[in-house]
FIZABA-216868 format. One record per residue (C-alpha): x, y, z; residue in three letters; residue number from 1. Coordinates in pm, whole numbers. Layout:
+--------+--------+--------+-----+-----+
!   east !  north !     up !  aa !   i !
+--------+--------+--------+-----+-----+
!      X !      Y !      Z ! ALA ! NUM !
...
+--------+--------+--------+-----+-----+
END
This chain:
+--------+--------+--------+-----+-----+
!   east !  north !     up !  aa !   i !
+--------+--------+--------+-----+-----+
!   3973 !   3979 !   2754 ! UNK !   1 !
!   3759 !   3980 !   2449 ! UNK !   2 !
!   3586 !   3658 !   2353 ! UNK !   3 !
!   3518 !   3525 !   2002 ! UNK !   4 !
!   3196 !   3582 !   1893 ! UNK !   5 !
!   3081 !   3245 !   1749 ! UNK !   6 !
!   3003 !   3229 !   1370 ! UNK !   7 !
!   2632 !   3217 !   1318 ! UNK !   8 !
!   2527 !   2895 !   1159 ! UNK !   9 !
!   2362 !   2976 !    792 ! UNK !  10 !
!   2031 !   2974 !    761 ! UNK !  11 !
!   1848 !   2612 !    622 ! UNK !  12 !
!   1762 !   2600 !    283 ! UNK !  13 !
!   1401 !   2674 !    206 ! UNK !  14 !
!   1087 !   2371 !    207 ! UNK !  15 !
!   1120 !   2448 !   -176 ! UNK !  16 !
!   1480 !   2302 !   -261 ! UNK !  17 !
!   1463 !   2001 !    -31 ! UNK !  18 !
!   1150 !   1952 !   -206 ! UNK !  19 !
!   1314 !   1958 !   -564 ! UNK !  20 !
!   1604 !   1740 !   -422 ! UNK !  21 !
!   1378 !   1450 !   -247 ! UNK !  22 !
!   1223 !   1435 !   -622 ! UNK !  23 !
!   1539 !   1428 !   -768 ! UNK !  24 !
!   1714 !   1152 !   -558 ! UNK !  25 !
!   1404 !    932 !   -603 ! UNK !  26 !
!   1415 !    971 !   -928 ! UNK !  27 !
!   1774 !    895 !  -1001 ! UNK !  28 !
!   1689 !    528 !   -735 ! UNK !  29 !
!   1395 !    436 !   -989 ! UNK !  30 !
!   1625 !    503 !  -1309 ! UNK !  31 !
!   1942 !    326 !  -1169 ! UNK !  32 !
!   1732 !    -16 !  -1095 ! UNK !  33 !
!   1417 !     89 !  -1308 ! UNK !  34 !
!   1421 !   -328 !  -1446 ! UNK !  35 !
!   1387 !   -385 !  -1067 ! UNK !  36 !
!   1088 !   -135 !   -975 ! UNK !  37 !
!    942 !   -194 !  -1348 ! UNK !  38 !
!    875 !   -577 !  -1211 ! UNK !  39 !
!    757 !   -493 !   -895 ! UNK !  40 !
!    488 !   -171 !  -1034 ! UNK !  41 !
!    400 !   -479 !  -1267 ! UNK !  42 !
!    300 !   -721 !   -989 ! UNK !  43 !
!    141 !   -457 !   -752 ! UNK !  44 !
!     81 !   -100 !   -856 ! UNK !  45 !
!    -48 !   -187 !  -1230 ! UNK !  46 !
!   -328 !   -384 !  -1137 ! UNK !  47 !
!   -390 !   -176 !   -844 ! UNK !  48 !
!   -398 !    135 !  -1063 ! UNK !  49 !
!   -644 !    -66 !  -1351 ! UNK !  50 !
!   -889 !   -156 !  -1044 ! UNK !  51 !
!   -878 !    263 !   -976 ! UNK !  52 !
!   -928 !    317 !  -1366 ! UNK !  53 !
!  -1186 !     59 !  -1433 ! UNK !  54 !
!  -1386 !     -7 !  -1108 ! UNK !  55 !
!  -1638 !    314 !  -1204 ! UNK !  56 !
!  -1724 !    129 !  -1523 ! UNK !  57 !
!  -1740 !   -251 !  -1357 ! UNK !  58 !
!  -1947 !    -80 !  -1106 ! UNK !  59 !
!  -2204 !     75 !  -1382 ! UNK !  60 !
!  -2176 !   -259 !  -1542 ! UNK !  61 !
!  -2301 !   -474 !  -1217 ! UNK !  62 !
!  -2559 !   -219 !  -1096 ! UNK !  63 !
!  -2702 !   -202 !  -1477 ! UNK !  64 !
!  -2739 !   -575 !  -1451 ! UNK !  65 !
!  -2871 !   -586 !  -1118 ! UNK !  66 !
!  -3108 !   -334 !  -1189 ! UNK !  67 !
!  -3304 !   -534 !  -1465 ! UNK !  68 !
!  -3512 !   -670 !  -1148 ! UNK !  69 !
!  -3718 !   -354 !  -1120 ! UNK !  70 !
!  -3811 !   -347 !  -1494 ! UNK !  71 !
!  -4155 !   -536 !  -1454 ! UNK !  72 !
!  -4137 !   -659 !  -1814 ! UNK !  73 !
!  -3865 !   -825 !  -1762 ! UNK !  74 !
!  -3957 !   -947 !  -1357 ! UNK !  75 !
!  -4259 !  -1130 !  -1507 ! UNK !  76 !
!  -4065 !  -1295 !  -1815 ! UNK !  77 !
!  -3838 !  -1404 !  -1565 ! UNK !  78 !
!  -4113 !  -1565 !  -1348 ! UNK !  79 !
!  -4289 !  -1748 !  -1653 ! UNK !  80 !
!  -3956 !  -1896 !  -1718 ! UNK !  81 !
!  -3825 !  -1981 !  -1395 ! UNK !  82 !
!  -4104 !  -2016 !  -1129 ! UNK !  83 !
!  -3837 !  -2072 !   -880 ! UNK !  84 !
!  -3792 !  -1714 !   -905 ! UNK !  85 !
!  -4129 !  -1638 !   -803 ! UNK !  86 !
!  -4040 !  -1419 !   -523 ! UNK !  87 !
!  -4136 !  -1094 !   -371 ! UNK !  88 !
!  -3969 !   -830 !   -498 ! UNK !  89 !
!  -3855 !   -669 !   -193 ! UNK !  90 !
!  -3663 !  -1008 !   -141 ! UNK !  91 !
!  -3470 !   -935 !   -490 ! UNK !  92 !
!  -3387 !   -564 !   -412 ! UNK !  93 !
!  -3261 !   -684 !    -68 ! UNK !  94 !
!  -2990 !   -957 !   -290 ! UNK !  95 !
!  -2922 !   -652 !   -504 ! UNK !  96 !
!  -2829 !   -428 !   -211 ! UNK !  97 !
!  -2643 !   -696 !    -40 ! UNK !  98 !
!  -2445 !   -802 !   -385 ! UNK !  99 !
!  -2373 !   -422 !   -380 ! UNK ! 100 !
!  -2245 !   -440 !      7 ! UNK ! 101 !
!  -2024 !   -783 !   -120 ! UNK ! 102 !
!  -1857 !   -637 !   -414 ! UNK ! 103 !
!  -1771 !   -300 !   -242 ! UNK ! 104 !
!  -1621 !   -503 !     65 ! UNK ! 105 !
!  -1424 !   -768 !   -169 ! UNK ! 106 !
!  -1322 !   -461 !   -385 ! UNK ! 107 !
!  -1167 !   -288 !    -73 ! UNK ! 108 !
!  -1024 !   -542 !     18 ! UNK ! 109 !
!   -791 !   -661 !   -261 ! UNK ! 110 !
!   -690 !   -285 !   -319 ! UNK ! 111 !
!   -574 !   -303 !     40 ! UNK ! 112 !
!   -377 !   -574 !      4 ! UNK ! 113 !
!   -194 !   -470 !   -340 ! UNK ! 114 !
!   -146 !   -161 !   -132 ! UNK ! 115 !
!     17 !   -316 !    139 ! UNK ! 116 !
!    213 !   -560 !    -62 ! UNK ! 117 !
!    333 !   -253 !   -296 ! UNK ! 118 !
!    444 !    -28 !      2 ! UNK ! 119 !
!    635 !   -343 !    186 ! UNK ! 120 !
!    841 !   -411 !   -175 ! UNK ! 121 !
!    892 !    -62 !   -302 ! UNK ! 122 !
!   1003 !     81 !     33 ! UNK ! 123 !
!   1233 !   -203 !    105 ! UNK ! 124 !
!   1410 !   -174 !   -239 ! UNK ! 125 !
!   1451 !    237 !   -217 ! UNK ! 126 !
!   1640 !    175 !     96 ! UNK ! 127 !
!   1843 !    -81 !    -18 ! UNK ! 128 !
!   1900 !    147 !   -301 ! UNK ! 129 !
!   1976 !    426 !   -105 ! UNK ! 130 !
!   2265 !    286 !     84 ! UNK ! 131 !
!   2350 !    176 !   -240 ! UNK ! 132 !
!   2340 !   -217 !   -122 ! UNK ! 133 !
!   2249 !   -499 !   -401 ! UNK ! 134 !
!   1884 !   -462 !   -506 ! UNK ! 135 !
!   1713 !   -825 !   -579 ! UNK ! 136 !
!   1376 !   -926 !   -661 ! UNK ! 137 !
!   1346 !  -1191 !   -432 ! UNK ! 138 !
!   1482 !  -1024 !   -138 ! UNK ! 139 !
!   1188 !   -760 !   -208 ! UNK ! 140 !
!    937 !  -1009 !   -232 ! UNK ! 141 !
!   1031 !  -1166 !    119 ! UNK ! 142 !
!   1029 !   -872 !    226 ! UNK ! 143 !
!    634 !   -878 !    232 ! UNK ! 144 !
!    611 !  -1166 !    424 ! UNK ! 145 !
!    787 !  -1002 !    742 ! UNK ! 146 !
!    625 !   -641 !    698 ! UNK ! 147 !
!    307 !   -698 !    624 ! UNK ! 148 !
!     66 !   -774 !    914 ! UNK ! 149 !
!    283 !   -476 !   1099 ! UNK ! 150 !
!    169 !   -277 !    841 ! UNK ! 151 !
!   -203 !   -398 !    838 ! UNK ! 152 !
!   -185 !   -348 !   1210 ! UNK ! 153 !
!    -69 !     34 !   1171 ! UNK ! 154 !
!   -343 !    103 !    860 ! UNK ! 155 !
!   -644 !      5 !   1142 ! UNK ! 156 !
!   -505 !    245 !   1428 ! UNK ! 157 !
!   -484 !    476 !   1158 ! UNK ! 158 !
!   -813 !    441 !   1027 ! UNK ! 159 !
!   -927 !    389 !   1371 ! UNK ! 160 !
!   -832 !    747 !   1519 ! UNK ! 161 !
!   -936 !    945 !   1203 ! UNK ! 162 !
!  -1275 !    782 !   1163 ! UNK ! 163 !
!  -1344 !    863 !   1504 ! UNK ! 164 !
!  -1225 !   1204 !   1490 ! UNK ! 165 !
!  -1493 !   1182 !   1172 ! UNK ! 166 !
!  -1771 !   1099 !   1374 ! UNK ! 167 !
!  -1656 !   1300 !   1686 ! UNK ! 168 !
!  -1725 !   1603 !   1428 ! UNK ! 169 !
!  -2019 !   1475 !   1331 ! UNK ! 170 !
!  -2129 !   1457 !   1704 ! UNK ! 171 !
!  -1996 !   1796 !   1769 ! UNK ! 172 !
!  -2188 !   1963 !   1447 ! UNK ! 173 !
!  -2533 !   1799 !   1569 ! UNK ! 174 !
!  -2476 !   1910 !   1960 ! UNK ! 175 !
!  -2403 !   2259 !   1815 ! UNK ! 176 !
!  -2697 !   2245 !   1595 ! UNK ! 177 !
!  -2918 !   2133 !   1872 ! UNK ! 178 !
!  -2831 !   2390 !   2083 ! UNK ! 179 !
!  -2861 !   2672 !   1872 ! UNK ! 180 !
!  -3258 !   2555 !   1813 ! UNK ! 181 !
!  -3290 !   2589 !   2200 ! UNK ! 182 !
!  -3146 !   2878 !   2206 ! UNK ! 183 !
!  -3362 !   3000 !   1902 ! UNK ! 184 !
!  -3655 !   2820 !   1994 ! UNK ! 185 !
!  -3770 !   2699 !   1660 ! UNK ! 186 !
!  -3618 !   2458 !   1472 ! UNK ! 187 !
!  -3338 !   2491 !   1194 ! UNK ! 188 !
!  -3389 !   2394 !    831 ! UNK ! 189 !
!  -3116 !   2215 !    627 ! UNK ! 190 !
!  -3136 !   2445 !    394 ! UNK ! 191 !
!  -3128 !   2754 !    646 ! UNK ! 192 !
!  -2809 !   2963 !    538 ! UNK ! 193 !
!  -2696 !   2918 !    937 ! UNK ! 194 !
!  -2666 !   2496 !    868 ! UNK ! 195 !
!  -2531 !   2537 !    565 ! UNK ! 196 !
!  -2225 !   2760 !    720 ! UNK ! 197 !
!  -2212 !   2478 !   1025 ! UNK ! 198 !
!  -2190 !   2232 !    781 ! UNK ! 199 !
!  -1943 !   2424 !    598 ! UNK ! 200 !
!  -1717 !   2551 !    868 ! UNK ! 201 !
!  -1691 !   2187 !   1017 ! UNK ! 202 !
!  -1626 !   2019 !    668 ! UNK ! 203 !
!  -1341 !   2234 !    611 ! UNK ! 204 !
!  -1187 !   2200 !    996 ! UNK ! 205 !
!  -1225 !   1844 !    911 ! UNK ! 206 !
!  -1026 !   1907 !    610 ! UNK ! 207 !
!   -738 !   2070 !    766 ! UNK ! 208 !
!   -709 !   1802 !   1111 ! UNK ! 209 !
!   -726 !   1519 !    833 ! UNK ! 210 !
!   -446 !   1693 !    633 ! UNK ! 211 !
!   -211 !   1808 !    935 ! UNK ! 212 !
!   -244 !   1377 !   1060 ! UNK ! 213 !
!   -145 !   1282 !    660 ! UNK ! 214 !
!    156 !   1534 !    689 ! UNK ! 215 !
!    232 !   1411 !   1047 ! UNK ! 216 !
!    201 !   1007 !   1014 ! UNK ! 217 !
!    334 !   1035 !    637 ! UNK ! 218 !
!    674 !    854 !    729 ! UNK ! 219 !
!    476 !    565 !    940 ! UNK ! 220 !
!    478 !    327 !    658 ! UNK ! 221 !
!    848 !    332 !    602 ! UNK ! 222 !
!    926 !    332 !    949 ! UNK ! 223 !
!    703 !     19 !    979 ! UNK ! 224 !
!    974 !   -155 !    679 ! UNK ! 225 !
!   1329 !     38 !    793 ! UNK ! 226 !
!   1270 !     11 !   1169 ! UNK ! 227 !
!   1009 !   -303 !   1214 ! UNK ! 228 !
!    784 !   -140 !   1426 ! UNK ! 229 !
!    358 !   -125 !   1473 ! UNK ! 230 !
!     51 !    -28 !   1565 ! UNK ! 231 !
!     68 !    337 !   1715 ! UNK ! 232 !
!    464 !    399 !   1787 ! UNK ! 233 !
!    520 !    442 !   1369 ! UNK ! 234 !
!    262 !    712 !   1381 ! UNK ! 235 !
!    454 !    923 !   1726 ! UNK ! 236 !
!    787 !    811 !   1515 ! UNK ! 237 !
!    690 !    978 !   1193 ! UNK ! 238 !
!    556 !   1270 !   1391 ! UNK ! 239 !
!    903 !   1313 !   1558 ! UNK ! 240 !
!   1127 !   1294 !   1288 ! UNK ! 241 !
!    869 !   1531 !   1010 ! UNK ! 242 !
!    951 !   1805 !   1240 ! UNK ! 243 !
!   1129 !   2052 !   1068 ! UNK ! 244 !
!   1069 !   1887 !    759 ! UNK ! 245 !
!    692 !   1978 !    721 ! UNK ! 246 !
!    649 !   2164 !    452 ! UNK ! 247 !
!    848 !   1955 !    232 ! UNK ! 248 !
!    633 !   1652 !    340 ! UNK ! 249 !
!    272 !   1868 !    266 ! UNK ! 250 !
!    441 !   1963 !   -118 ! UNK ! 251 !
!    456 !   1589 !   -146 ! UNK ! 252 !
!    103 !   1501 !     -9 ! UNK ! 253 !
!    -24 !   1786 !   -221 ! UNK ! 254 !
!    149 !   1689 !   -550 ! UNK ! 255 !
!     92 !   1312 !   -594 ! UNK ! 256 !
!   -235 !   1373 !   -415 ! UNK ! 257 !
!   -385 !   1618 !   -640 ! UNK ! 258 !
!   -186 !   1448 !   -994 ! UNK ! 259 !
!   -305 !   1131 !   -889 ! UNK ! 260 !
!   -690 !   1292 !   -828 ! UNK ! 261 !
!   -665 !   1492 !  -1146 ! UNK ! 262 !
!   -563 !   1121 !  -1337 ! UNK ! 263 !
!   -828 !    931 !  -1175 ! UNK ! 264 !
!  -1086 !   1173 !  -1251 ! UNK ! 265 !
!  -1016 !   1267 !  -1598 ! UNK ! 266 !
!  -1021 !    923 !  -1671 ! UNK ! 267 !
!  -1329 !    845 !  -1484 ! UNK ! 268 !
!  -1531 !   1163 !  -1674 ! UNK ! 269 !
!  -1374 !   1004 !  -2033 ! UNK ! 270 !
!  -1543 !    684 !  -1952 ! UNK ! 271 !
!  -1855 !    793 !  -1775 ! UNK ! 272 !
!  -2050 !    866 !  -2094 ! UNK ! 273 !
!  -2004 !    543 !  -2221 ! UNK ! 274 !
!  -2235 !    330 !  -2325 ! UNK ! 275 !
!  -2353 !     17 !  -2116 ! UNK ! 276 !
!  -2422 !   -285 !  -2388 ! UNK ! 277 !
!  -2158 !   -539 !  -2242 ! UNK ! 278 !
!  -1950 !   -451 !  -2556 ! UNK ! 279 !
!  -1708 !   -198 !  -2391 ! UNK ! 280 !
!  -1404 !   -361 !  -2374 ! UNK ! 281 !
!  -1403 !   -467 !  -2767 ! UNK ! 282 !
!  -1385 !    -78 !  -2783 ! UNK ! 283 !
!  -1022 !     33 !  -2848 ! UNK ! 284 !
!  -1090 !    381 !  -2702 ! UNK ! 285 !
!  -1204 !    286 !  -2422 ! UNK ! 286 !
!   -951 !      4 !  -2416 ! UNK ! 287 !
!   -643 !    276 !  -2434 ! UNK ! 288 !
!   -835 !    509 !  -2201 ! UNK ! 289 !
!   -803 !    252 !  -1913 ! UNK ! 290 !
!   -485 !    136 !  -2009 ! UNK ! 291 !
!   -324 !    527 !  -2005 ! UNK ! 292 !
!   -513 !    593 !  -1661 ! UNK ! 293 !
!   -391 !    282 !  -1523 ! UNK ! 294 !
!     15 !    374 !  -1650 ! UNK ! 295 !
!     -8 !    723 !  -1530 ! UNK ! 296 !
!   -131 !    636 !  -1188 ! UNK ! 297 !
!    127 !    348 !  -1187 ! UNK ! 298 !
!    394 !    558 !  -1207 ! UNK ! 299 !
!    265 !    827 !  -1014 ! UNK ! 300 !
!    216 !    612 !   -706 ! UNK ! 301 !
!    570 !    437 !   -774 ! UNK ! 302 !
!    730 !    818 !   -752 ! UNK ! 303 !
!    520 !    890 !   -438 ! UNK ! 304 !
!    637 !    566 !   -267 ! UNK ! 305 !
!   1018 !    645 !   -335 ! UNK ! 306 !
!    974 !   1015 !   -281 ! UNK ! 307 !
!    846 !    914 !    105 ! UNK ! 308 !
!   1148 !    682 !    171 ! UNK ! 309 !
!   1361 !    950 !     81 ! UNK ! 310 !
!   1215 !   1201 !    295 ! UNK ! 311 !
!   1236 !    980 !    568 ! UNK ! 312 !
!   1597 !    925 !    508 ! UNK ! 313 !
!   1665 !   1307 !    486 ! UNK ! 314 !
!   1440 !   1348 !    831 ! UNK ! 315 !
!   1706 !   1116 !   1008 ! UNK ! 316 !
!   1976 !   1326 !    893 ! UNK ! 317 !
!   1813 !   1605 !    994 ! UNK ! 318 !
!   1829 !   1487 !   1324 ! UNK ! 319 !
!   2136 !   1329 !   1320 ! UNK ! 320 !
!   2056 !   1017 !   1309 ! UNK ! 321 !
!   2171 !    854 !    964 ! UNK ! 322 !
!   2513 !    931 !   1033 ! UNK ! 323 !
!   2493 !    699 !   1356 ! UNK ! 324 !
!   2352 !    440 !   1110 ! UNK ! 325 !
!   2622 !    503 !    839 ! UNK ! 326 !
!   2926 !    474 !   1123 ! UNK ! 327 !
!   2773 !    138 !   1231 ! UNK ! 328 !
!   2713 !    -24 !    895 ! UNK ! 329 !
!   2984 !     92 !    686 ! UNK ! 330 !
!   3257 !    173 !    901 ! UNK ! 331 !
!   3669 !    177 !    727 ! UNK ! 332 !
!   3428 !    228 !    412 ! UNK ! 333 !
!   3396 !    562 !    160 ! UNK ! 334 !
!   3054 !    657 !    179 ! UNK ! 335 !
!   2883 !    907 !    -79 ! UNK ! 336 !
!   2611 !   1055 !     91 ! UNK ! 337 !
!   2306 !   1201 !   -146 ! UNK ! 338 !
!   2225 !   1498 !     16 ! UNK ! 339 !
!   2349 !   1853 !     51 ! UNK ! 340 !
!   2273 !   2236 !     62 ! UNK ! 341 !
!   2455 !   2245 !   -298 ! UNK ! 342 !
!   2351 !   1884 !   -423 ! UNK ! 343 !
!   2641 !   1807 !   -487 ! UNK ! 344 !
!   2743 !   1405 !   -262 ! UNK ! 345 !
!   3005 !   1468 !    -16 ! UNK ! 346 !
!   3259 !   1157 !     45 ! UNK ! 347 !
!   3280 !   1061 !    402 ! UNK ! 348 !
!   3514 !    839 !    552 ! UNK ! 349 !
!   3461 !    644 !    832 ! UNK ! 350 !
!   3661 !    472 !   1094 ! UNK ! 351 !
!   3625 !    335 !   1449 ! UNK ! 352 !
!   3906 !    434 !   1653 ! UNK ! 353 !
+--------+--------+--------+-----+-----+
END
């Protein structure tokens, strides 16, 4: 007796139309509550954007002014008018260094936290937006106050496996190095053509670990808000669920990465040949230049921040796991589901038996 040969399944779309579609759907979340995301790109991602745009030229500004305690003219006017100051001048260049140290720290710091408080808001009002649930501006803001030490907690074991797989390469270039002048028998020159490929081949291995981790923990964040977990089981979570879903996640980390590099850049090089008199700011080109830097990277880092949630959500349908979710939470409801091979929503109906 001759059996049915089963159907084979078609073949999944390709990286590029997921890619196009993830876009699109975040795009059509911003526009349908853009008042909503407008508000919250004005409390966190504008003025971390203008500290991006204008920290090159505050930074020129402070070491200009800092620097005046090298000029000897202007050391020994100081010291005829204020004898207090009469000091050694390694002790000033020490306060300049450490002023340096302060600001750089402090500077860090508060983009961190605009960071973290932009991520916890945005991602909580995509989702609530993508299930097409009430989006509010106060539900948002709470929404900090219970994801954001999870979140701080994830950032360090991030930043605490890749800097050490930094330095582990660092510690692997100069063992190499080493043993190649024992095996030599004469020591190797930085500028030898043989350190300079070392260097080389390890900066760009570097390159690709770095970039394989970003594509692999680049759903921790939201799984920190949608799924309130921490620490190093958002990073295996992300890893688990980008699988199969990779290459749509690296067009992502490549786009906004390299717009948002291009931005920052273009706007830095605009500004860099300015000149340092105190007066810059009364200057209205360099007043739009910051102000254009600061909206394009706005909205490029609000796009990036819905375009992730949405790839996360596609990921758990990929595995099968957002229609568990949907069954659970909307059950005896019509459900319009935002993805498909054709883009166009199917209409599910659910119902417990």
């Amino acid at each position: 007796m001759a059996t049915a040969t089963p159907t084979p399944s078609p073949p999944p779309p390709p990286a590029a139309a997921y890619f196009w579609t993830v876009l699109s759907e975040s795009r059509r979340i911003l526009k349908a509550h853009s008042r909503h995301f407008l508000a919250l790109s004005v409390l966190f991602l504008l003025p971390l954007s203008f500290c991006v745009a204008a920290y090159p030229i505050l930074h020129r500004l402070l070491l200009s002014s800092f620097s005046s305690f090298s000029d000897p003219y202007h050391a020994q006017a100081l010291l005829r008018r204020f004898p207090l100051l009469n000091q050694p001048l390694e002790h000033h260049q020490s306060s300049v260094d450490a002023s340096s140290v302060l600001v750089s720290v402090g500077y860090t710091c508060f983009l961190t936290l605009l960071s973290i408080c932009a991520t916890c808001s945005i991602t909580y009002s995509v989702l609530q937006g993508f299930y097409g649930r009430p989006v509010k501006l106060p539900a948002a803001i709470k929404s900090i106050g219970t994801s954001f030490f999870p979140l701080l907690a994830t950032l360090i074991c991030t930043q605490a496996i890749t800097s050490s797989i930094v330095i582990g390469s660092g510690i692997l270039g100069f063992l190499i190095l080493k043993g190649a002048e024992l095996a030599i028998g004469h020591e190797i020159r930085y500028s030898s053509p043989y350190f300079l490929g070392l260097a080389a081949a390890i900066a760009v291995a570097l390159v690709l670990v770095l970039a394989y981790l970003q594509v692999q923990w680049g759903l921790a964040n939201v799984i920190v808000v949608a799924e309130s977990s921490y620490g190093f089981a958002p990073l295996r979570r992300s890893a688990y669920l980008v699988k199969g879903m990779r290459g749509v996640a690296l067009f992502l980390t490549l786009l906004f990465g390299v717009l948002s590099g291009v931005v920052v850049c273009i706007g830095t090089m605009s500004t860099s040949e300015s000149v340092i008199d105190g007066k810059e700011w009364r200057r209205w080109y360099f007043v739009a230049q910051i102000v254009s830097t600061s909206s394009l990277l706005t909205m490029l880092l609000q796009l990036s921040l819905a375009a992730t949630v949405v790839l996360y959500m596609y990921c758990k349908a990929l595995h099968g796991e957002l229609a568990m979710e949907i069954a659970e939470e909307f059950a005896r409801e019509y459900v319009s589901l935002p993805f498909d091979d054709e883009k166009v929503p199917h209409v599910v109906y659910v119902a417990h038996a």
